[in-house]
N, C-alpha and C positions, 0 to 999 in steps of 0.2 A: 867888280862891284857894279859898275855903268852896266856891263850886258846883263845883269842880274835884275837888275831894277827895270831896264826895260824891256825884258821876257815879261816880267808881271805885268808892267804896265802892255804889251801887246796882246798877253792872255787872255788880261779883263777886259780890254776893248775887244779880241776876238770873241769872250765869252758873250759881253753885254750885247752886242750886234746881232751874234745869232740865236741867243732866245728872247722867246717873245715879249714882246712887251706890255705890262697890266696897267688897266686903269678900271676905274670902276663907272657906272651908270649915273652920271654927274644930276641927269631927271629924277631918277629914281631917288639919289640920294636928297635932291632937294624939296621933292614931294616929302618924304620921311624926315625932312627936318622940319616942313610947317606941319604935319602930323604931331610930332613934338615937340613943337614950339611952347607947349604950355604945360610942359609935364616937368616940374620941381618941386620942391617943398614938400613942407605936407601935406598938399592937396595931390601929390605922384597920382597914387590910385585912384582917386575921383577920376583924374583926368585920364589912364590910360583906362576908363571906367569898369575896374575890378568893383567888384561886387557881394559884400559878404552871405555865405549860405543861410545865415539868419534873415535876413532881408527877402532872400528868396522863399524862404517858408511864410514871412508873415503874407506876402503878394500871394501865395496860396491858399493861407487862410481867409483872403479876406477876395479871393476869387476875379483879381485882377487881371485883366486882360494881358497876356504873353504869350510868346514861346519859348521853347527851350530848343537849343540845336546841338544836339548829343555827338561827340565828333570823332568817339571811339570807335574800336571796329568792332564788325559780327560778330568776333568770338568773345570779346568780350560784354557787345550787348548780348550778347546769352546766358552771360552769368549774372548780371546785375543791371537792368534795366532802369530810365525812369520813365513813369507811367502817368503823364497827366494830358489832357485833352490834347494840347499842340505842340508834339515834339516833332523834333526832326531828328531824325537817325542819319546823319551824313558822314563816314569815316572823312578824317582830312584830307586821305588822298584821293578824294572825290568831290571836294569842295568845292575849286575852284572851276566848274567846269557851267556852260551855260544853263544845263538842266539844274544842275543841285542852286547854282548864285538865284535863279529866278522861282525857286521854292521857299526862298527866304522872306516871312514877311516885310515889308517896311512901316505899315500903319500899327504896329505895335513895339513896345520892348521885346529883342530877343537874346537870351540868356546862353552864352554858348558854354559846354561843361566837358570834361570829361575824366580820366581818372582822380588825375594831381591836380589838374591846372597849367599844367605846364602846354599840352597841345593846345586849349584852349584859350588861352592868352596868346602865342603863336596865329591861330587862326584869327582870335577878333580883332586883333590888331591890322590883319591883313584882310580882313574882312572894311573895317573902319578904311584902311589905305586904300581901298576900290572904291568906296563911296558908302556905305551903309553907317548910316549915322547912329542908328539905335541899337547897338550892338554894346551889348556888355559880358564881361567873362565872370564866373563865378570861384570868388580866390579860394583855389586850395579842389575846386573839383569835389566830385563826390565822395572823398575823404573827409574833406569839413563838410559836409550838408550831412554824410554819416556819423560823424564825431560833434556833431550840432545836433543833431533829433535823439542819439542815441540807439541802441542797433536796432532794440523791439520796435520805436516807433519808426526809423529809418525805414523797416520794411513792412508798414503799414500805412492803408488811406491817409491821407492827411485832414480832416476835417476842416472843410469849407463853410465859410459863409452862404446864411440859404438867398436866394434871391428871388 
């Protein structure tokens, strides 16, 4: 029973000794906890600043200054595009890189989007973790801004404010 018990215990110290051992980015981790230091309650989405696709239609109607950063890929900007004066078409696996980070406005809102919501929550989040303050996601992707206009006017101009 003695030499049984201390096989194992010699096992697990030979096992724990020879692999490696993990820890995580203790910086990183704590940049990401003052990043969400303020996301609870019911203000969550304010503060991880989702953004309903209704909101984003009336800012078009009424000719607000934005952009959009589309962060799907090619094959799918080929099937369903969106079409307003300042979009950015950047796939995420091209985002972070110094050309696409410095095509990003900063003197305006920019709205990033893409199928579900799911890449683009992903992205603005680490968009906002590098430093872009004006960065907001649009919840639900262009699913909800589709299922918010309806299909007819979905893929039709949106009528603007004349200025």
């Amino acid at each position: 029973m003695i030499r049984n018990i201390a096989f194992i215990l010699f096992m697990s110290l030979a096992f724990g000794l020879s692999s490696p051992s993990w820890s995580y980015d203790v910086e990183a981790a704590k940049a990401y906890n003052d990043l969400f230091a303020e996301v609870k309650g019911a203000e969550c989405g304010k503060k991880l600043h989702l953004f309903p696709a209704e909101k984003l239609v009336e800012k078009i109607k009424k000719s607000e200054p934005f952009a959009i950063l589309d962060v799907r890929t090619p094959r799918e900007l080929s099937l369903v595009t969106v079409n307003t004066p300042e979009t950015l078409n950047i796939p995420l696996n091209e985002l972070f890189t110094p050309k696409s980070l410095g095509a990003i406005p900063t003197d305006k809102p920019v709205y990033v989007i893409c199928q579900s919501g799911i890449r683009s929550t992903a992205a603005g989040t680490a968009l906002r973790h590098v430093g872009f303050s004006n960065i907001y996601v649009i919840k639900g992707g262009l699913k909800a801004l589709v299922n918010y206009l309806g299909p007819k006017q979905a893929y039709s101009p949106i009528k603007t404010a004349v200025k």
